[in-house]
C-alpha positions in Angstrom: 267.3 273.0 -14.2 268.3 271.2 -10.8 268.4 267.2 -11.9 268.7 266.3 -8.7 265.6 268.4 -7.4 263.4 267.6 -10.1 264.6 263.6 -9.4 263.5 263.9 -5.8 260.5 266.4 -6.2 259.0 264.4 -8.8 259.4 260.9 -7.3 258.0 262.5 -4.0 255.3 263.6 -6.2 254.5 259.9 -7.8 255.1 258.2 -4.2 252.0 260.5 -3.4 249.8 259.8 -6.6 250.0 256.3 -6.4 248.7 256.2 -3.0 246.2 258.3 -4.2 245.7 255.9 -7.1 245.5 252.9 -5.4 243.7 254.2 -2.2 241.1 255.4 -4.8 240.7 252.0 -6.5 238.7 250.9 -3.3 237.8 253.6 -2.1 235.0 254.8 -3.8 234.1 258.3 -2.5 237.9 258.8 -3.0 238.1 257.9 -6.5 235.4 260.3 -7.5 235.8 263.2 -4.8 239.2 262.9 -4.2 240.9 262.0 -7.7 241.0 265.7 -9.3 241.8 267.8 -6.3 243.9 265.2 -4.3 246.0 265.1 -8.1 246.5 268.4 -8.4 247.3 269.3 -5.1 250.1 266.9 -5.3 251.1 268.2 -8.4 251.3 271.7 -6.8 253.4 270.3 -3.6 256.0 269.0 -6.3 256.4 272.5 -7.5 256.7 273.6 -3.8 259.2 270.7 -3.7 261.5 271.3 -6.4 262.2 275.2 -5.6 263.2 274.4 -2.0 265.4 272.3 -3.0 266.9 274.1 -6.4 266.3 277.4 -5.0 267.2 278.2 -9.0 266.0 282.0 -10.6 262.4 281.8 -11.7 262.5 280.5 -15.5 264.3 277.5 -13.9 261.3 277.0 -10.8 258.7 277.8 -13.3 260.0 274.8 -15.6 260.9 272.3 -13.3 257.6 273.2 -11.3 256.0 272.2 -14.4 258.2 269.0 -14.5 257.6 268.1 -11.6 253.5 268.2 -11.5 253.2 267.5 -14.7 255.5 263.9 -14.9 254.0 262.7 -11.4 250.4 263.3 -12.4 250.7 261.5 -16.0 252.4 258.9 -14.4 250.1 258.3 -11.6 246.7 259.0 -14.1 248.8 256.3 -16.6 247.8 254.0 -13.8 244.8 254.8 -12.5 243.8 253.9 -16.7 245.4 250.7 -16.4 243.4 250.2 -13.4 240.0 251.6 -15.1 239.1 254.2 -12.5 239.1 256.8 -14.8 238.6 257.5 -19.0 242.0 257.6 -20.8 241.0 261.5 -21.5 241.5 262.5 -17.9 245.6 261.7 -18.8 245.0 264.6 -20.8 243.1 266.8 -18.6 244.8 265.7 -15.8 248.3 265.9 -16.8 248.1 269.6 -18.3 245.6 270.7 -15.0 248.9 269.6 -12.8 251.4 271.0 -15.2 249.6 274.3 -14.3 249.4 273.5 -10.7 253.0 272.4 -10.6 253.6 275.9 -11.7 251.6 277.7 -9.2 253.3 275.9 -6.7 256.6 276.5 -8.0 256.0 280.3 -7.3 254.1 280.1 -4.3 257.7 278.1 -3.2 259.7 281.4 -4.9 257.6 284.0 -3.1 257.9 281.7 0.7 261.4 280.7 0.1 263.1 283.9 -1.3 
């Protein structure tokens, strides 16, 4: 796996949650709309992220697609449960929905950027 992609996909990644996160606190069609989609479209863009910059064989992608989605989206839930905008259960949800999408996007980024 690409350290230095995964550092940079990743932290693009939680740069992009935490707006969410914090834009959601007071905004509240955002918080309940926007949380689950907005999340794991970021999560996806991570993957997308990290295999234009690694441009790695597919195992690595896959894995640091996953990464990727999935350590910006716990991180980012992690503190939209400290803020109380959502139940500590969507961590759960939420982190292994963006691991998933962090994976899609980590082959959608394969098949565009061959």
């Amino acid at each position: 796996m690409n350290n230095q992609s995964l550092i940079v996909s990743t932290a693009i990644g939680l740069v992009l949650q935490l707006i969410m996160v914090v834009v959601g606190h007071y905004v509240p069609a955002i918080r309940e709309k926007g949380f689950a989609i907005g999340g794991m479209t970021i999560s996806l863009l991570a993957g997308v992220i990290y295999v234009y910059r690694a441009r790695g064989a597919w195992p690595d992608s896959l894995i640091g697609g996953a990464v990727a989605g999935g350590v910006c989206a716990l991180l980012g839930i992690a503190v939209s449960v400290a803020l109380k905008d959502v139940p500590v259960m969507i961590l759960v949800v939420g982190t292994i929905a963006s691991i998933v999408t962090g994976v899609v996007g980590a082959a959608l980024g394969k098949l565009i950027f061959k």
